[in-house]
C-alpha positions as a Markdown table, in Angstrom:
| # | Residue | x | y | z |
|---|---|---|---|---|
| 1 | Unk | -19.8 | 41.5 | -97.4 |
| 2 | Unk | -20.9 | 38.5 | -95.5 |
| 3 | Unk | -20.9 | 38.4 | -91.9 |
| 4 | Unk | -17.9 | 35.8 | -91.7 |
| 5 | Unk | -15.9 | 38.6 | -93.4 |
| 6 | Unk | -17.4 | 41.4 | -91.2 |
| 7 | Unk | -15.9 | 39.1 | -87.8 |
| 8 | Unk | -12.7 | 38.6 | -88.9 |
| 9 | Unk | -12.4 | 42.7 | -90.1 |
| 10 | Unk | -13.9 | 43.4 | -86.2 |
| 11 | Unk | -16.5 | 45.1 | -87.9 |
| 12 | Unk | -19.1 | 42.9 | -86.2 |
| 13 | Unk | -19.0 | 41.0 | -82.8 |
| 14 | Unk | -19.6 | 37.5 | -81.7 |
| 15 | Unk | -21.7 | 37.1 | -78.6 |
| 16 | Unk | -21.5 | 33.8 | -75.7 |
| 17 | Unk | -24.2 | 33.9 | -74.1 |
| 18 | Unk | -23.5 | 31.5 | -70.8 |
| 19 | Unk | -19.9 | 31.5 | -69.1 |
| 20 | Unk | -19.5 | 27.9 | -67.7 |
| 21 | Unk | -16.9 | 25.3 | -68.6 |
| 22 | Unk | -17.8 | 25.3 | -72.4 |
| 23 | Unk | -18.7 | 29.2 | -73.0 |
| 24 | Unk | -16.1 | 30.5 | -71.5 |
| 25 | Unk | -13.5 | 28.7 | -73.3 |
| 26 | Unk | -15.3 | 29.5 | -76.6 |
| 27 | Unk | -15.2 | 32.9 | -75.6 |
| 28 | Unk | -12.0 | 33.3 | -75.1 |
| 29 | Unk | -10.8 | 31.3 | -78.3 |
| 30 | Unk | -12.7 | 33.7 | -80.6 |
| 31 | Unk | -11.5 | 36.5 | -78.4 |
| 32 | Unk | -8.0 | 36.0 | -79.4 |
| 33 | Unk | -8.9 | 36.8 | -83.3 |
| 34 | Unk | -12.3 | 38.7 | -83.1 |
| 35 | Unk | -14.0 | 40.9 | -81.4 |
| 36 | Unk | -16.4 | 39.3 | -78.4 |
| 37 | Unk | -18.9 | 39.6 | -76.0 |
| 38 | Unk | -19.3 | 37.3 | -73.0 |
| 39 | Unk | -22.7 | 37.0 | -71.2 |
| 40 | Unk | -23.6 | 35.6 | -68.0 |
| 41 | Unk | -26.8 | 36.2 | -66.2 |
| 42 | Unk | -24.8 | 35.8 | -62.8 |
| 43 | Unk | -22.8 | 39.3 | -61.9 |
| 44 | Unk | -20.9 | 38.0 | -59.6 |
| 45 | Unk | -19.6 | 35.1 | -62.4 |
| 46 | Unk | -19.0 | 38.6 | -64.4 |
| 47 | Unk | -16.7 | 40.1 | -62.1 |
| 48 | Unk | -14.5 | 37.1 | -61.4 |
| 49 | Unk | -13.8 | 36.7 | -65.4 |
| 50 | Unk | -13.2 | 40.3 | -65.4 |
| 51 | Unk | -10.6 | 40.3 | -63.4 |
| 52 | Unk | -9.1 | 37.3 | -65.2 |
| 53 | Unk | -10.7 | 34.6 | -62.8 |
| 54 | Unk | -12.7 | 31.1 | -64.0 |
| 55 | Unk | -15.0 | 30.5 | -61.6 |
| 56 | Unk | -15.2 | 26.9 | -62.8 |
| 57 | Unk | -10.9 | 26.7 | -62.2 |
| 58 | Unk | -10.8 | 24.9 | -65.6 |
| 59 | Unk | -8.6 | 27.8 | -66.7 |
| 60 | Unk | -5.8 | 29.7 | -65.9 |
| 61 | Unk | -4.9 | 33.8 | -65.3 |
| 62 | Unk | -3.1 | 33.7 | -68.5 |
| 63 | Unk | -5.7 | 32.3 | -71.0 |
| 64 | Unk | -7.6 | 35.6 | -70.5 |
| 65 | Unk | -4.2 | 37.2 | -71.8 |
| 66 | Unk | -4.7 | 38.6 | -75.1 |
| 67 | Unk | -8.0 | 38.6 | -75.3 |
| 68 | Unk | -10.3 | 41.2 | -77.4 |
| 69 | Unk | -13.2 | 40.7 | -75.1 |
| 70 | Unk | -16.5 | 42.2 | -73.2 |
| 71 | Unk | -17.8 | 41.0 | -70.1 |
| 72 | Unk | -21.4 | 41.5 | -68.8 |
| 73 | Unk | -24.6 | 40.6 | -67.6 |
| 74 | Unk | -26.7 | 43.4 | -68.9 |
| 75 | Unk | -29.1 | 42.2 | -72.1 |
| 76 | Unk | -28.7 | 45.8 | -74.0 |
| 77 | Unk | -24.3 | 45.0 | -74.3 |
| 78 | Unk | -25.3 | 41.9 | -76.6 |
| 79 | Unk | -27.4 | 44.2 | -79.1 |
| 80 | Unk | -23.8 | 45.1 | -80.4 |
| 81 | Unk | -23.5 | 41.6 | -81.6 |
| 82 | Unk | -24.5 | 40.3 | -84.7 |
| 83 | Unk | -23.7 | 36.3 | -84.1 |
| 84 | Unk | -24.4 | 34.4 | -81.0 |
| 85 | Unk | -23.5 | 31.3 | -79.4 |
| 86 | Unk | -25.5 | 29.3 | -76.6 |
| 87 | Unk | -24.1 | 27.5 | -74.5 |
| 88 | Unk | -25.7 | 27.3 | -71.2 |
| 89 | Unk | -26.7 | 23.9 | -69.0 |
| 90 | Unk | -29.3 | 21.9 | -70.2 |
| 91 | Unk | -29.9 | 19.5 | -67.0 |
| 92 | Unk | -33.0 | 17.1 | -65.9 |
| 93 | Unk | -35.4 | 17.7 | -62.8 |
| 94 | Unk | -35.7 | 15.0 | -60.3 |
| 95 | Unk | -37.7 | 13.0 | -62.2 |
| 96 | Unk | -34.8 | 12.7 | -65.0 |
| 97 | Unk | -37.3 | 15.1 | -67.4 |
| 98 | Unk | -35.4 | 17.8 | -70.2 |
| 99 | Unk | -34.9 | 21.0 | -68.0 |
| 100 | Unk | -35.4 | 23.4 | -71.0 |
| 101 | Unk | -35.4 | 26.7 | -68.6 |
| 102 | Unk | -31.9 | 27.6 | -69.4 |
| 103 | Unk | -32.2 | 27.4 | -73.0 |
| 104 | Unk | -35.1 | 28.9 | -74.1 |
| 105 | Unk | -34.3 | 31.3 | -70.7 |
| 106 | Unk | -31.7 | 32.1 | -73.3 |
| 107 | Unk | -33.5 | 32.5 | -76.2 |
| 108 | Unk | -35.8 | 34.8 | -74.7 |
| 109 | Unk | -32.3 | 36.9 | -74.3 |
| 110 | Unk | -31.9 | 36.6 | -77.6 |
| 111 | Unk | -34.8 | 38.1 | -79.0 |
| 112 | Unk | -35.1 | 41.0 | -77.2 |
| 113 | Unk | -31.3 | 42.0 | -79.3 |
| 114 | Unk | -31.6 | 39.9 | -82.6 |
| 115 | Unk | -31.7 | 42.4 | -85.7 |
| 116 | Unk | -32.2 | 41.2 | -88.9 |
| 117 | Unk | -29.1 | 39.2 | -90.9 |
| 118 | Unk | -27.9 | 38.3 | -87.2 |
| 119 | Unk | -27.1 | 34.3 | -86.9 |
| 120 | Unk | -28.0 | 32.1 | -83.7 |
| 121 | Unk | -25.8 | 29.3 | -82.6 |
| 122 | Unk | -26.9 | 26.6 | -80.1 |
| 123 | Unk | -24.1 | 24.5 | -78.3 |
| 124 | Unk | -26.1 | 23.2 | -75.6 |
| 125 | Unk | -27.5 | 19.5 | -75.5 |
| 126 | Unk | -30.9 | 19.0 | -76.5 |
| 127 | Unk | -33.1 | 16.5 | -78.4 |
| 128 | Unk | -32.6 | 16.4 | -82.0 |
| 129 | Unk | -35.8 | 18.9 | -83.1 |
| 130 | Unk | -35.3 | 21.0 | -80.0 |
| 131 | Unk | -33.7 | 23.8 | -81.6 |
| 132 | Unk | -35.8 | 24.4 | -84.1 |
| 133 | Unk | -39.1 | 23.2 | -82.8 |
| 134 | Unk | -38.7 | 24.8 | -79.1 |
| 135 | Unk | -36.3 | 27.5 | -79.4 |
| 136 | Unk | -36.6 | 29.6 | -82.5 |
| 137 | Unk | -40.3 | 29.9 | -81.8 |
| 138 | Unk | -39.0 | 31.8 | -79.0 |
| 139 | Unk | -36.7 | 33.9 | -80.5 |
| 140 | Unk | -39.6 | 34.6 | -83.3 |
| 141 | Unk | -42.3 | 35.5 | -81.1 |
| 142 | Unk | -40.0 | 37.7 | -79.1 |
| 143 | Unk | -38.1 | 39.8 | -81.8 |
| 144 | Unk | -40.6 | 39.4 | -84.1 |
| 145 | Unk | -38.4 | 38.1 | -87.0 |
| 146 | Unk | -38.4 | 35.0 | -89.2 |
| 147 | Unk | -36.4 | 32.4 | -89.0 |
| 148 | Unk | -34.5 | 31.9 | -92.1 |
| 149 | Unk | -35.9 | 34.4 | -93.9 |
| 150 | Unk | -34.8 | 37.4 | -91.1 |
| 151 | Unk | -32.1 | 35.4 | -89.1 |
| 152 | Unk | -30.3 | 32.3 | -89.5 |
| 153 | Unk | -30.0 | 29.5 | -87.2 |
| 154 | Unk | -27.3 | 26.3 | -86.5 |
| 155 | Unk | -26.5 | 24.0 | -84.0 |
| 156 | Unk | -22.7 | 23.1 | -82.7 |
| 157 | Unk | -22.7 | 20.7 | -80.1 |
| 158 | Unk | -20.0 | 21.4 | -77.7 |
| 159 | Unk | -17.1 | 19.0 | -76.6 |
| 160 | Unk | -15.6 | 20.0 | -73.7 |
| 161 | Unk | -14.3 | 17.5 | -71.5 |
| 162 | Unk | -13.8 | 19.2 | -68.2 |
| 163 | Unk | -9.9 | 18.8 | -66.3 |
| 164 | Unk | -8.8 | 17.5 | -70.2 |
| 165 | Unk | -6.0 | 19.9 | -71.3 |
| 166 | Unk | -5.4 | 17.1 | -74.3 |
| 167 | Unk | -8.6 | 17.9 | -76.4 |
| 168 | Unk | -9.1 | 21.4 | -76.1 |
| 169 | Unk | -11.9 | 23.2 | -78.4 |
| 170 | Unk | -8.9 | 23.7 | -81.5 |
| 171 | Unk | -7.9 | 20.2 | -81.1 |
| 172 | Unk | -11.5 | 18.6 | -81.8 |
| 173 | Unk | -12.9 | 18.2 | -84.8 |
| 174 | Unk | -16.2 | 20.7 | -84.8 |
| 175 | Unk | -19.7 | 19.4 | -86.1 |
| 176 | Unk | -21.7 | 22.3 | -87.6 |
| 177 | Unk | -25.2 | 22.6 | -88.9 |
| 178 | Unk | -27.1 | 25.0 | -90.4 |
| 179 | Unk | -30.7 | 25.9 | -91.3 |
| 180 | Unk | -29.5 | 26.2 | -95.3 |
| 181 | Unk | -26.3 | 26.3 | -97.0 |
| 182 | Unk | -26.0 | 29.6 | -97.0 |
| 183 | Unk | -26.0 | 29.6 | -92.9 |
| 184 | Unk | -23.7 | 26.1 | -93.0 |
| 185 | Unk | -21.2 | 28.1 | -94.8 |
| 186 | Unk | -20.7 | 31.0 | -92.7 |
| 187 | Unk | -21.3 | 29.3 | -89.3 |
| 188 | Unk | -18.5 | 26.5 | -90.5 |
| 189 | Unk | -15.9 | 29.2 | -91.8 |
| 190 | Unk | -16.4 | 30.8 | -88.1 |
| 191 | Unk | -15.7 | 27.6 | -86.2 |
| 192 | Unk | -12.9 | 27.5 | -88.6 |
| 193 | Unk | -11.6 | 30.6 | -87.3 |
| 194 | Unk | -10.2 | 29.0 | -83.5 |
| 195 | Unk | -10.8 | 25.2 | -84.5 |
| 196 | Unk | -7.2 | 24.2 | -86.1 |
| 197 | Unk | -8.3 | 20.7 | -87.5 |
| 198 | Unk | -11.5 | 21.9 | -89.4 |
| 199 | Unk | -15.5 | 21.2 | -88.5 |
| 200 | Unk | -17.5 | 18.5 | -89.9 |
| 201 | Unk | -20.8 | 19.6 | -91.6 |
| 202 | Unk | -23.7 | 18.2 | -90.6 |
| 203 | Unk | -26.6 | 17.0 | -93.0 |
| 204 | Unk | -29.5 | 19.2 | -90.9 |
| 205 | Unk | -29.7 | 20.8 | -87.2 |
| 206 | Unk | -31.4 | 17.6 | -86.2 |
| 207 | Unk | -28.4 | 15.3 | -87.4 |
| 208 | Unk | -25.7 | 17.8 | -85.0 |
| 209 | Unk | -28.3 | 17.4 | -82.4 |
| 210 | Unk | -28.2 | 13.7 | -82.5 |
| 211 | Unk | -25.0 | 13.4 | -83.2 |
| 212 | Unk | -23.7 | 15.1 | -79.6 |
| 213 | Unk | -26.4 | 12.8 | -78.3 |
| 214 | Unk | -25.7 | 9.1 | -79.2 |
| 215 | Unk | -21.8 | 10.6 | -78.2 |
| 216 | Unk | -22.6 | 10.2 | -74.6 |
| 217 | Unk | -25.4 | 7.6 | -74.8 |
| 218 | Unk | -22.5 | 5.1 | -76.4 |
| 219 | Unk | -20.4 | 5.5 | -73.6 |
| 220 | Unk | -22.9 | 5.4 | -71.0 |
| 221 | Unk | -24.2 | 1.9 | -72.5 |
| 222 | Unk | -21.2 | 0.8 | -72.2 |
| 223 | Unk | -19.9 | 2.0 | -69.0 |
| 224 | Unk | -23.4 | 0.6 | -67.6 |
| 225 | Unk | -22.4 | -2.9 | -69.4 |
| 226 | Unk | -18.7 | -2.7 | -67.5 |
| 227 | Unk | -20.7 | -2.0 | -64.1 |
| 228 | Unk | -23.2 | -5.0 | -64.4 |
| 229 | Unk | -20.0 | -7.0 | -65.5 |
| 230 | Unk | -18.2 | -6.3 | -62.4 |
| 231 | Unk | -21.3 | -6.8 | -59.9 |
| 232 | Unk | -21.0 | -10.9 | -61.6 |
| 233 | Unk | -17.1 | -10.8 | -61.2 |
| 234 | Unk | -17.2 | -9.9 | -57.7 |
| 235 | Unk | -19.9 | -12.5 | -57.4 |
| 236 | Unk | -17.4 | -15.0 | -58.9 |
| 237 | Unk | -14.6 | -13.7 | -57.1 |
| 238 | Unk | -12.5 | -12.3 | -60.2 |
| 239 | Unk | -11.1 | -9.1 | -60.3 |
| 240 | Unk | -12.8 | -6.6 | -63.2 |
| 241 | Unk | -10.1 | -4.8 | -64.4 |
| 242 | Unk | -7.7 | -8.0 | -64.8 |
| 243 | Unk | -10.8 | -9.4 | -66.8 |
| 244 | Unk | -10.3 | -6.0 | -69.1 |
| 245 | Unk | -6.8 | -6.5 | -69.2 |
| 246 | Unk | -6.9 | -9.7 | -70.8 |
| 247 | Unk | -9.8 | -9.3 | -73.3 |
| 248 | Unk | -8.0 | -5.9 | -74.5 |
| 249 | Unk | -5.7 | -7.9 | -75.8 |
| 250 | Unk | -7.8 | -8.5 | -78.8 |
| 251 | Unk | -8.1 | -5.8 | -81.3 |
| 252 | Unk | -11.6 | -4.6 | -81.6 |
| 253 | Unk | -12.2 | -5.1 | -78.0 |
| 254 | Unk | -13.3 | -1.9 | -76.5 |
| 255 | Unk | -11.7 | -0.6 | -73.1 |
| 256 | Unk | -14.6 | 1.0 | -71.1 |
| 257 | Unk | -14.3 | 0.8 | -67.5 |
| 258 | Unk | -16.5 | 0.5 | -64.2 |
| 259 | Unk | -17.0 | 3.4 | -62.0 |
| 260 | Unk | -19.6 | 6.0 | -61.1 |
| 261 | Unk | -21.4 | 7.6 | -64.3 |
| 262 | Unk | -22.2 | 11.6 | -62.9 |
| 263 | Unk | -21.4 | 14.8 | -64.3 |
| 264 | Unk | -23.7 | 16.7 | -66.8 |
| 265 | Unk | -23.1 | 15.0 | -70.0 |
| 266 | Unk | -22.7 | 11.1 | -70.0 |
| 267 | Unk | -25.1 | 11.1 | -66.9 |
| 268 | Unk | -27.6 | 12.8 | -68.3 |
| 269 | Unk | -27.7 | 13.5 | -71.8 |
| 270 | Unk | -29.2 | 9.7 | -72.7 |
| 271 | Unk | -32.4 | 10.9 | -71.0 |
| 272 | Unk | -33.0 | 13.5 | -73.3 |
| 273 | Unk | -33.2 | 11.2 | -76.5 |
| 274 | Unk | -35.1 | 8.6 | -74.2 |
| 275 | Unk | -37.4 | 11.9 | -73.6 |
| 276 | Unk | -37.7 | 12.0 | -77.6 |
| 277 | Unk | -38.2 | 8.9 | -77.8 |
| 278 | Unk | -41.5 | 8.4 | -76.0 |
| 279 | Unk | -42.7 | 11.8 | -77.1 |
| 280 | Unk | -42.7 | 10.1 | -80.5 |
| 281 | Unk | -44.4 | 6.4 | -78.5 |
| 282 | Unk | -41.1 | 4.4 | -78.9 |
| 283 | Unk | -40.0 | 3.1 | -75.6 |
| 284 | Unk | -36.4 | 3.4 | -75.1 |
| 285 | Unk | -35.1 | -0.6 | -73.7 |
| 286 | Unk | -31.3 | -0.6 | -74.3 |
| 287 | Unk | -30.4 | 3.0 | -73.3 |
| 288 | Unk | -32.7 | 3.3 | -70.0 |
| 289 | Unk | -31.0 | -0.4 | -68.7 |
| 290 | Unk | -27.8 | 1.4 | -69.0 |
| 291 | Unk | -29.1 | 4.6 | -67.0 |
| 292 | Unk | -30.6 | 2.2 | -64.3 |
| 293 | Unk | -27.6 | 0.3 | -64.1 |
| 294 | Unk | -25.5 | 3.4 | -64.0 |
| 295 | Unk | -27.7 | 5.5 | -61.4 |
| 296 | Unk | -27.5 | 2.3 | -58.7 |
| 297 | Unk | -23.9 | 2.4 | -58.7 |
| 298 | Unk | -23.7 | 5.0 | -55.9 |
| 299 | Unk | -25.9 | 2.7 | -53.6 |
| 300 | Unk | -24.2 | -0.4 | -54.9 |
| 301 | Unk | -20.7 | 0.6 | -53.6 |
| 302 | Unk | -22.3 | 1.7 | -50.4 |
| 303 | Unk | -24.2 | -1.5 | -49.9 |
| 304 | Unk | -21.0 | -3.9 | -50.8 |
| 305 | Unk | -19.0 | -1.3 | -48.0 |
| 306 | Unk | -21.4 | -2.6 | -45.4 |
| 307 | Unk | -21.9 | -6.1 | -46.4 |
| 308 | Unk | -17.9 | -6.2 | -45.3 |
| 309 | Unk | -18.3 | -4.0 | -42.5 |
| 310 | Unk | -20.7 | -6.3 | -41.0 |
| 311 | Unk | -18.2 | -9.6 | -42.1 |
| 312 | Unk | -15.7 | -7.9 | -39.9 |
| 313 | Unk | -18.6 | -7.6 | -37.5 |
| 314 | Unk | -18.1 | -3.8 | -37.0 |
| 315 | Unk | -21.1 | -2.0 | -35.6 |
| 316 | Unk | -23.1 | 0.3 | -37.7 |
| 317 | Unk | -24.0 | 3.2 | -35.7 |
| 318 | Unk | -20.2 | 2.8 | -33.8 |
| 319 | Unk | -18.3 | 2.5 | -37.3 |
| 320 | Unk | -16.8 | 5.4 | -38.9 |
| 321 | Unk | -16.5 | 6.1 | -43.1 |
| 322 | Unk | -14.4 | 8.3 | -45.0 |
| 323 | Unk | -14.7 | 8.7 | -48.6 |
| 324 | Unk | -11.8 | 10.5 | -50.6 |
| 325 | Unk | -13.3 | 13.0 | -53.3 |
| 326 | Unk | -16.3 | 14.2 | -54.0 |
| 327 | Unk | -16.1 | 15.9 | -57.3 |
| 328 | Unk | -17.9 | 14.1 | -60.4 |
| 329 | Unk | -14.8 | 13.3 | -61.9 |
| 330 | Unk | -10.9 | 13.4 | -60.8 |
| 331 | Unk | -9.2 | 16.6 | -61.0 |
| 332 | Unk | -11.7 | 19.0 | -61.4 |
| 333 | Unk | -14.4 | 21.0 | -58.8 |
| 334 | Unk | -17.7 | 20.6 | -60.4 |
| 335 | Unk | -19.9 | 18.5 | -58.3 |
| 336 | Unk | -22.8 | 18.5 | -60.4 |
| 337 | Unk | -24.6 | 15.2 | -60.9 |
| 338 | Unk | -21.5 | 13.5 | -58.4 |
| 339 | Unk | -22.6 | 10.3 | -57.4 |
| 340 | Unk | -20.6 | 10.1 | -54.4 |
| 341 | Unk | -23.3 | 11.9 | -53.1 |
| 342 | Unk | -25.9 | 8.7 | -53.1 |
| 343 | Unk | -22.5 | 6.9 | -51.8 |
| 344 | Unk | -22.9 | 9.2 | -48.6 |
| 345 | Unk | -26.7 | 9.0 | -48.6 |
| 346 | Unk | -27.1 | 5.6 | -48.9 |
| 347 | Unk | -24.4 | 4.8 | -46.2 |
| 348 | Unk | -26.1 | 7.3 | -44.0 |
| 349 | Unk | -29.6 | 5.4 | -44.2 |
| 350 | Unk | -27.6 | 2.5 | -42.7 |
| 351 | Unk | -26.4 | 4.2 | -39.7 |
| 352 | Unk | -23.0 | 5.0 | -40.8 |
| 353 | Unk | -20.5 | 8.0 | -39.1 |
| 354 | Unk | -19.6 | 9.3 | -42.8 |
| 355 | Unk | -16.6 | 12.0 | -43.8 |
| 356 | Unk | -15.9 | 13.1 | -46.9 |
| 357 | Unk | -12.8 | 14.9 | -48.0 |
| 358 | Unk | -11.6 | 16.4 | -51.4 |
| 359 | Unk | -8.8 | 19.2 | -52.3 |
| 360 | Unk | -11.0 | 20.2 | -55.4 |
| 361 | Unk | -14.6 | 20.5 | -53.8 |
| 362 | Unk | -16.2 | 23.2 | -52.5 |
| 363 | Unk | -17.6 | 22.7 | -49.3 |
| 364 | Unk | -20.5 | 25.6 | -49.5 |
| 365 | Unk | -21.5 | 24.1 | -52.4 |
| 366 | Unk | -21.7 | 20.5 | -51.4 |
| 367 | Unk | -23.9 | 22.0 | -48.6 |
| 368 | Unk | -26.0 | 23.9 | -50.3 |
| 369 | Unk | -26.3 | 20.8 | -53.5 |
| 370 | Unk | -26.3 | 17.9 | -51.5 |
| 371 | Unk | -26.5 | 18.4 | -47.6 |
| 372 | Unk | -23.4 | 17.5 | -46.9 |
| 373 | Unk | -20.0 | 19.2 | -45.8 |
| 374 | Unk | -16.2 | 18.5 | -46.4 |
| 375 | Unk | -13.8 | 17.8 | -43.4 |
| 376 | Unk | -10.5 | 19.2 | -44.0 |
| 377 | Unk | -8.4 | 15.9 | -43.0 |
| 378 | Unk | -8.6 | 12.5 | -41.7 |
| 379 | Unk | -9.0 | 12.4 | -37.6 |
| 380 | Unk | -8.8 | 9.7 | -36.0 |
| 381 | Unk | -9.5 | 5.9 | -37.3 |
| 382 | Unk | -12.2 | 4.9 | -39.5 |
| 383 | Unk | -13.4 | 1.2 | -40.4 |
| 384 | Unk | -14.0 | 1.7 | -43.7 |
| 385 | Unk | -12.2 | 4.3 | -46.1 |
| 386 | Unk | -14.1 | 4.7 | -50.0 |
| 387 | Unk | -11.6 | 5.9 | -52.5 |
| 388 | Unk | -14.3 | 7.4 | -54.5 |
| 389 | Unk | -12.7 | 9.4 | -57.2 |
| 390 | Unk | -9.4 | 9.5 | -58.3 |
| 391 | Unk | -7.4 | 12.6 | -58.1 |
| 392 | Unk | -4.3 | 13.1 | -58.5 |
| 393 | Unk | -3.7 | 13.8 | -55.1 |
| 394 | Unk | -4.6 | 9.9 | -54.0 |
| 395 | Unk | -2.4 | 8.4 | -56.9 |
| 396 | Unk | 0.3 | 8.2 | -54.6 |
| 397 | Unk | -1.1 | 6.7 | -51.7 |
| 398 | Unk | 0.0 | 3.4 | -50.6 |
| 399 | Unk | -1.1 | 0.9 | -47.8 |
| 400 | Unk | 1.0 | 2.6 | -44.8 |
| 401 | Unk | -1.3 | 5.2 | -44.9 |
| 402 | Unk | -4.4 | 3.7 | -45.0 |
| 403 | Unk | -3.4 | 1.5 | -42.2 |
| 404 | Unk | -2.5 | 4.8 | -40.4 |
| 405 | Unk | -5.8 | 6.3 | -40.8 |
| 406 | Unk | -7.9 | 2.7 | -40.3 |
| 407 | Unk | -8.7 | 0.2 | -37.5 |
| 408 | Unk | -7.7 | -3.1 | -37.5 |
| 409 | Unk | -10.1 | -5.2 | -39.9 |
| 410 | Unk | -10.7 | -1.9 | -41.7 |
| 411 | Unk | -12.0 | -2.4 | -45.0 |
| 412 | Unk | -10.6 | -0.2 | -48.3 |
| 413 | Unk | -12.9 | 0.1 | -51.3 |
| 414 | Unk | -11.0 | 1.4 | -54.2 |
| 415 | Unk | -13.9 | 2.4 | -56.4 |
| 416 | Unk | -11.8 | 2.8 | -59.7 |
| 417 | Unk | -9.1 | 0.7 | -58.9 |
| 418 | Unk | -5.5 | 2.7 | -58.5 |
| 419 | Unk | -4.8 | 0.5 | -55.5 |
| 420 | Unk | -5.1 | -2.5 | -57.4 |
| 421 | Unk | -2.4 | -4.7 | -56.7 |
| 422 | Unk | -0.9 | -2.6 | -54.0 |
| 423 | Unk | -2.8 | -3.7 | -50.8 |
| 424 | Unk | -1.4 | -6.8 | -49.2 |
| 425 | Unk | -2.8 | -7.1 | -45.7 |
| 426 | Unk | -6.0 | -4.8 | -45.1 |
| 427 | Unk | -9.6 | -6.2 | -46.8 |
| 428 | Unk | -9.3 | -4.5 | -50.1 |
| 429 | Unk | -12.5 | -4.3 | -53.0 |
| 430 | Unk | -13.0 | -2.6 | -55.8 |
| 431 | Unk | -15.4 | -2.8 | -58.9 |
């Protein structure tokens, strides 16, 4: 009997290893037709799910309804389980270097509990080679097994897009890999088991592990070639998104638009191929233009909300900036890799009053990340107000309010542009 067979009959269980936004939705997918175990490292993570709470509020009471389902952070729980999913952070340092601690943190985990037969899947992005040149060394030198020959290793590169309730993990097409056919078969008939519209089977690990790569990388090029597009618009005194509006208009024009490029995926996996890349003494040209491009953004909205401070001759140290959101992305609370924070930095290093507000942030968190705390609402009048990301909650907004909240000669930066259009009378810019 094969181990796919053994899952489905619950006479073997599948093991996540990493609870964030993409292992705990994996978890509780296979949870609602096999038998699962779900491992964090962080008890206090444990407890919350537990109870039927995501501590990354991507998920509701009810989606841990149902569920067949073990939660813990002690190692010897996952020795019950016979195949295993990764799927913990990959990030970079400061220096925008792999961060490989999580991952082969986690594969350390796993060989202290792999027994022989037992299957390893890796969802986390890494460099095509990484899973098989920097983790399963791991895993063998730890259990003492053989790749292959004693366990059997894949690659599945997650696609979780964080506050999307549209693509969910059954509604995307799955890319699986295996280290033989043998392993491609069973991990692919086990995706099959919670993804409704069927995997895609990759050539070799390596080909998954690019695969999830380039994903990003594309839209990060192209997001970065929006950006420097609207830095010569404004310089010509055109509006970007009516640019984008009338080239779309043409069928193979692709609609990317300008913004801030954070988060943990399009903002930083490209730096893990461009890692590759001069490991093996190719220097990356295309790819690191876009990150540059990308990364300034931040500073380059903060910048273009002084140069109009100081038109309206408005004193730096005397002026006062609030910035609407500070999440990564609209609608959801992860503040990892947010650039409003170099928004708030770099307005800072000019002397600026800044305020930041956000219904999805948490404001421990933003202290403890970034240096920088959450007021609860606007006070007062500010010179300059930043819509920085766009939640749902600023949609609705309209220009009586913001002249409520702003001096006369206030300027309004609308970073992704939901205003365009609807301000008449204050200084309005956007990308």
């Amino acid at each position: 009997m094969s181990l796919y067979d053994q899952l489905i009959k619950k006479e073997a269980k599948l093991a996540v290893i990493g609870l964030g936004y993409v292992g705990l939705p994996i978890a509780l997918e296979f949870a609602r037709k096999i038998s699962v175990i779900g491992f964090d490292i962080n008890a206090k993570r444990v407890d919350m799910m537990t109870n039927g709470i995501d501590p990354s509020n991507e998920l509701e009471e009810s989606d841990f309804e149902g569920c067949d389902i073990q939660f813990t952070h002690n190692i010897d729980d996952l020795k019950q389980a016979n195949f295993f999913i990764v799927a913990v952070p990959t990030p970079v340092d400061s220096h925008n270097v792999p961060d490989l601690k999580p991952v082969l943190s986690a594969s350390q985990t796993i060989g202290k509990v792999l027994k022989k037969g037992d299957y390893v899947v890796f969802e986390s992005t890494v460099y095509p080679g990484c899973t098989e040149d920097d983790c399963v060394p791991v895993i063998e030198n730890i259990s003492g097994l053989k790749s292959i020959i004693d366990f059997k290793i894949g690659y599945s590169p997650e696609r979780i897009n964080p506050g999307d309730k549209e693509h969910t993990l059954s509604k995307i097409i799955k890319v699986v890999s295996g280290c033989d056919s043998e392993s491609l078969d069973v991990i692919a008939k086990t995706y099959e088991i919670v993804v409704k519209v069927g995997v895609h089977r990759a050539a070799s690990i390596k080909v998954a592990e690019a695969a999830k790569i380039i994903e990003n990388t594309q839209r990060d090029v192209n997001i970065a070639l929006m950006n420097e597009l609207s830095r010569i618009f404004d310089k010509i005194g055109i509006n970007t998104y009516d640019v984008i509006e009338a080239a779309s208009t043409k069928w193979n024009f692709l609609k990317f638009y300008p913004g801030l490029v954070g988060g943990h995926c399009i903002g930083v996996d490209p730096y893990y191929l461009t890692y590759k890349a001069n490991a093996l003494g190719y220097d990356p040209e295309v790819i690191l233009s876009g990150r540059r491009i990308n990364d300034d953004m931040g500073p380059y909205v903060a910048r273009r909300t002084v140069q109009l401070l100081a038109k309206a001759q408005k004193g730096m140290s005397r002026s006062r900036v609030l910035i609407l959101g500070a999440t990564f992305k609209e609608n959801v609370t992860d503040i990892r890799n947010s650039k409003v924070a170099d928004i708030v930095t770099e307005l800072k290093n000019y002397s600026l009053n800044v305020e930041v507000i956000d219904p999805n942030a948490d404001n421990e968190e933003l202290h403890h990340e970034y240096g920088f705390g959450l007021v609860k609402e606007p006070f007062g009048k500010y010179d300059a107000v930043i819509v920085a990301v766009n939640h749902k909650e600023y949609l609705l907004l309209d220009e009586k309010y913001f002249e409520s909240i702003m001096n006369p000669d206030g300027v309004l930066i609308d970073v992704k542009g939901i205003l365009r259009n609807k301000i008449k009378s204050l200084t309005y810019w956007g990308l």
